[in-house]
C-alpha positions in Angstrom: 19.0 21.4 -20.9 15.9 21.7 -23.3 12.8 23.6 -22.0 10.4 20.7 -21.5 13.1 18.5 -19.3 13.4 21.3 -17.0 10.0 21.8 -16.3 9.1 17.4 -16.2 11.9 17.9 -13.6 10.8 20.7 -11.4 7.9 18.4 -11.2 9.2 15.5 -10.4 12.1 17.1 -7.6 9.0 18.9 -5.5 7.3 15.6 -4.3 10.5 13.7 -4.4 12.6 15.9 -2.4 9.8 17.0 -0.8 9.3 13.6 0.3 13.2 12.2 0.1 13.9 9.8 2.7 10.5 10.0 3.8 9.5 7.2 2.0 10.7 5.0 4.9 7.9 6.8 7.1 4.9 5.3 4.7 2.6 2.7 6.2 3.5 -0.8 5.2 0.4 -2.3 5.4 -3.2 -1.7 4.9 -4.0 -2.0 9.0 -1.2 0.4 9.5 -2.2 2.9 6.4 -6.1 3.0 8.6 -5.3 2.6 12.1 -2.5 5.0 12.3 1.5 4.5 13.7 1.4 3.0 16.5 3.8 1.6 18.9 2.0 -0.9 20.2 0.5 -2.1 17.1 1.9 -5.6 16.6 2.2 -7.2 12.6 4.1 -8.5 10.2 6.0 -5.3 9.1 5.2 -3.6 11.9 6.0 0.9 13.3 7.5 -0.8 16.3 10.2 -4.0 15.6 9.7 -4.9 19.2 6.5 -6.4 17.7 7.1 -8.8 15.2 4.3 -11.1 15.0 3.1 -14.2 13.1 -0.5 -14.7 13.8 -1.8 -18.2 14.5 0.9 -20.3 12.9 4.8 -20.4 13.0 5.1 -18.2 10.4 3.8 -15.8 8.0 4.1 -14.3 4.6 2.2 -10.8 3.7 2.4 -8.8 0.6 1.6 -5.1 0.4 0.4 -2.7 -2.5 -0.8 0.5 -2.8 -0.9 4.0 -4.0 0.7 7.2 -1.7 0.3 10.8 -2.7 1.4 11.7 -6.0 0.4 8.1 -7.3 3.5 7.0 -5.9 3.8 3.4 -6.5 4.0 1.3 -2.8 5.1 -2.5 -2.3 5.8 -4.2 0.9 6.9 -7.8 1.4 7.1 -9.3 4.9 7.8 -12.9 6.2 8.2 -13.7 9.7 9.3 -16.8 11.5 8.7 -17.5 15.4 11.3 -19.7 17.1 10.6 -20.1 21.0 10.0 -16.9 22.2 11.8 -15.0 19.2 10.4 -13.7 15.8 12.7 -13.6 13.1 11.7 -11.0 10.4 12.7 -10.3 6.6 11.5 -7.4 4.7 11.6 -5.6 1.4 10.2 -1.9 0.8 9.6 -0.2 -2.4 8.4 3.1 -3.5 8.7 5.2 -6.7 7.5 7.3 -9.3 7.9 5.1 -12.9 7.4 6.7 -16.6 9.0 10.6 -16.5 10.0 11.2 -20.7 13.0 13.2 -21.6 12.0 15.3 -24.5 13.7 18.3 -26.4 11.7 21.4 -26.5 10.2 20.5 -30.7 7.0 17.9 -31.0 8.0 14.7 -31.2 6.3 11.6 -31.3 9.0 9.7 -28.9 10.5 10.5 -25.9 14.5 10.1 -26.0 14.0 8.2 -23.1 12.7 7.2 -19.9 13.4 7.8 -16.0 12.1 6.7 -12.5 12.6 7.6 -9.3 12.5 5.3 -6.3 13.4 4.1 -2.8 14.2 0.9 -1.3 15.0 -0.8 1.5 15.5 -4.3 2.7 15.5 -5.3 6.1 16.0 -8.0 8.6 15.4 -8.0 12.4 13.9 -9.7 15.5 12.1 -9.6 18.5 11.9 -11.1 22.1 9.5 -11.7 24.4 10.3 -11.8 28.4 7.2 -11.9 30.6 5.6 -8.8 29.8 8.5 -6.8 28.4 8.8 -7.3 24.5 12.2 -5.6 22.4 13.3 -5.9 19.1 15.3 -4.1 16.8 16.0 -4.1 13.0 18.7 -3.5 10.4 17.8 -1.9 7.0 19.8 -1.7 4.2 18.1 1.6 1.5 18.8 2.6 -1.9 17.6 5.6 -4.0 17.9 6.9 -7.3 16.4 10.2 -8.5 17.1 10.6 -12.4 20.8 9.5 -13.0 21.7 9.9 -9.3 21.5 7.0 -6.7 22.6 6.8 -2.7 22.6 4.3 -0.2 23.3 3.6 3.4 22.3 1.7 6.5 19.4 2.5 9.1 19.1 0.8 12.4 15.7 0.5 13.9 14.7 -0.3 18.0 11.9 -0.7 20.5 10.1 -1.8 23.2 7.0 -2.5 24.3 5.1 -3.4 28.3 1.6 -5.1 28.7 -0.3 -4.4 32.3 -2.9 -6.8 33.4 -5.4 -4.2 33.3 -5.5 -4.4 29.7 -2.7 -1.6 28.6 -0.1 -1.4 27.0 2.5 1.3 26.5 4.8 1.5 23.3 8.3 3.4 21.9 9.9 3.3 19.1 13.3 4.9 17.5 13.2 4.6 14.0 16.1 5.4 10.9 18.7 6.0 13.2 22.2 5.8 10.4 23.6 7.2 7.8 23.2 7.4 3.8 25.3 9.9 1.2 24.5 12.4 -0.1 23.0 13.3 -3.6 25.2 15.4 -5.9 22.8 17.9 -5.6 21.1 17.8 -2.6 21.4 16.7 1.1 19.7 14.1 1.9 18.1 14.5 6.3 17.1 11.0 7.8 13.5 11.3 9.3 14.7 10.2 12.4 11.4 9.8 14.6 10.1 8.4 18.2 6.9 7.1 18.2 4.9 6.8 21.9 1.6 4.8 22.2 -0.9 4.3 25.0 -3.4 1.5 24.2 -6.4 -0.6 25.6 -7.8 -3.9 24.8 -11.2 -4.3 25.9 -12.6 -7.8 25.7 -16.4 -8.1 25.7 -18.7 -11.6 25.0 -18.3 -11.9 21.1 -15.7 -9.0 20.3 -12.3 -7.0 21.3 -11.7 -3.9 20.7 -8.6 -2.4 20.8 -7.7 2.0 21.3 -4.9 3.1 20.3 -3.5 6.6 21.0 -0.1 7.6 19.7 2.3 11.0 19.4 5.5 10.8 16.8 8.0 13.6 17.5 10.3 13.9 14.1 14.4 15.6 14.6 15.1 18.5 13.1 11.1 19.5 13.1 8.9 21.1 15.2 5.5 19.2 13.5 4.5 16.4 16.0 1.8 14.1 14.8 -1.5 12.4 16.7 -2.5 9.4 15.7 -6.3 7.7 17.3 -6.8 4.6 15.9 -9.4 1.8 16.9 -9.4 -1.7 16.0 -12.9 -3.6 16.4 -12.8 -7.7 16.4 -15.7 -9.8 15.1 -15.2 -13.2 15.4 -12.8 -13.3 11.4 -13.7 -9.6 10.7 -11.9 -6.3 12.1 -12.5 -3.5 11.1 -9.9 -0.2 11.5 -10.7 3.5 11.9 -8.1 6.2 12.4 -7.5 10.1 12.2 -4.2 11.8 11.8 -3.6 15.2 13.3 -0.7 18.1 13.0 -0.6 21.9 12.7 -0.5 21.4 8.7 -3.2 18.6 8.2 -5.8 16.3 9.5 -6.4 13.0 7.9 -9.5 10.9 8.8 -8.8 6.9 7.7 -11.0 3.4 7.5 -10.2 -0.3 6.6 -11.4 -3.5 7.3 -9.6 -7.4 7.3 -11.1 -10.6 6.6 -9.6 -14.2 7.6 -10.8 -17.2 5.1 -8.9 -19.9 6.4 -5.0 -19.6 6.2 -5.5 -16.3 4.5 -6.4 -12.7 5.7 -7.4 -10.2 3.4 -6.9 -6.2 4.4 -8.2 -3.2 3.1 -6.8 0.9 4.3 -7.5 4.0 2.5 -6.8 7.5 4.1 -8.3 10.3 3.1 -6.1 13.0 2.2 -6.4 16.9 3.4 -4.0 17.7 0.5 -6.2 17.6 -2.5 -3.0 15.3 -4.2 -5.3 12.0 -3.9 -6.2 9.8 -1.2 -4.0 6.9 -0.2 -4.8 3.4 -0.2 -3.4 0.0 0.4 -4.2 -4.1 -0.1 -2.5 -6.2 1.8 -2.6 -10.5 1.6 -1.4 -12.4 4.9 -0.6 -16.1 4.4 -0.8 -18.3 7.5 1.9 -20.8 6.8 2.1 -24.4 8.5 
């Protein structure tokens, strides 16, 4: 295998593999990317599926894109539909490194050719609502290719969620529970994680604002994540602030989200404590009739 493909390779496998699977951990939207993952964090494509939500109307559309470490490319599509006390949800994921050149070890002008790397998933699920208990669930379907190799496999997602008068409300979430095949080369580990959230709404004369405290315990690693996130209310404006803690990092975040009408704009960035760039992410809500 010429020189120069072996090193573009090395290259490319350290994030990849490094990340792997992982790519089904990355925030799906701009509110999740600043305020954290959260259990109790309700949305369109939201940590927890027990949370389905669809804003003002009967349903909603949102579309998500953004940049992870590494300039990893990011795309998120949600739409969710609300029947009675049900929310019906549909979901695409996307997220992948685009333009890697296969070269021979002589100048050239031209690369031989080109490769990606990527992950995908597609999803449906749905969520219920009985007094102050909410559940849901989810089914994903991923697929990823890394050079000429591609796997692919099913991932089941759960949760539940319990309001108290007072205010509170307590979170958990399973997530990636399933199984995918293997690369030729390389094992691919499910990050299988359980997410538990403590927050409180706080209503006061012409804003809420909403604390949100979370811990994520991953299988197969001892690293467990903290995740502080608040969320203030101004009349169409909220604004998001979060911080991300573990023994190998800590990760400060901020976003804001504007409604105009039947459409919310949102804004995240997180800044990163790995000097490999600082994510960020756009999201569009559409309020459908």
């Amino acid at each position: 295998m010429p020189l120069v493909f072996n090193l573009l390779l090395l290259l490319m496998i350290f994030p990849l593999y490094g990340m792997g699977a992982k790519f089904l951990l990355l925030p799906n939207s701009a509110e999740q990317l600043a305020l954290g993952n959260h259990s109790t964090l309700s949305g369109l494509s939201p940590v927890n599926p027990a949370l389905f939500s669809v804003g003002k109307k009967q349903s909603s559309l949102v579309l998500n894109r953004g940049v992870w470490i590494g300039d990893a490319n990011l795309i998120q599509i949600g739409f969710n539909q609300q029947s009675g006390s049900k929310v019906f949800h549909l979901g695409a994921k996307y997220s992948g490194l685009t333009g890697f050149e296969y070269r021979e070890d002589v100048a050239q002008d031209d690369p031989l050719s080109y490769f990606s790397s990527y992950g995908l998933s597609l999803n449906s699920g749905i969520s219920f609502t009985k007094k102050n208990n909410q559940f849901g669930f989810s089914l994903s379907y991923i697929k990823m290719g890394l050079y000429t190799q591609e796997t692919s496999g099913f991932l089941f997602n759960t949760g539940y969620a319990y309001t108290l008068n007072s205010g509170l409300k307590i979170g958990l979430s399973l997530e990636n529970l399933g199984d995918i095949d293997a690369f030729v080369s390389q094992e691919i580990k499910l990050p299988q994680r359980v997410i538990s959230t403590i927050s409180k709404e706080k209503k006061f004369k012409n804003y809420t604002n909403n604390l949100y405290s979370s811990v994520g315990w991953y299988k197969n690693s001892a690293n467990i994540e903290y995740f502080l996130g608040n969320k203030l209310n101004w009349n169409y404006l909220d604004i998001f602030s979060g911080l991300l803690y573990s023994k190998s990092m800590v990760e400060p975040s901020i976003g804001f989200s504007l409604e105009m009408n039947t459409i919310i704009v949102s804004y995240g960035i997180r800044f990163g404590s790995q000097n490999l760039g600082n994510p960020y992410m756009l999201s569009l809500n559409l309020l459908l009739p």
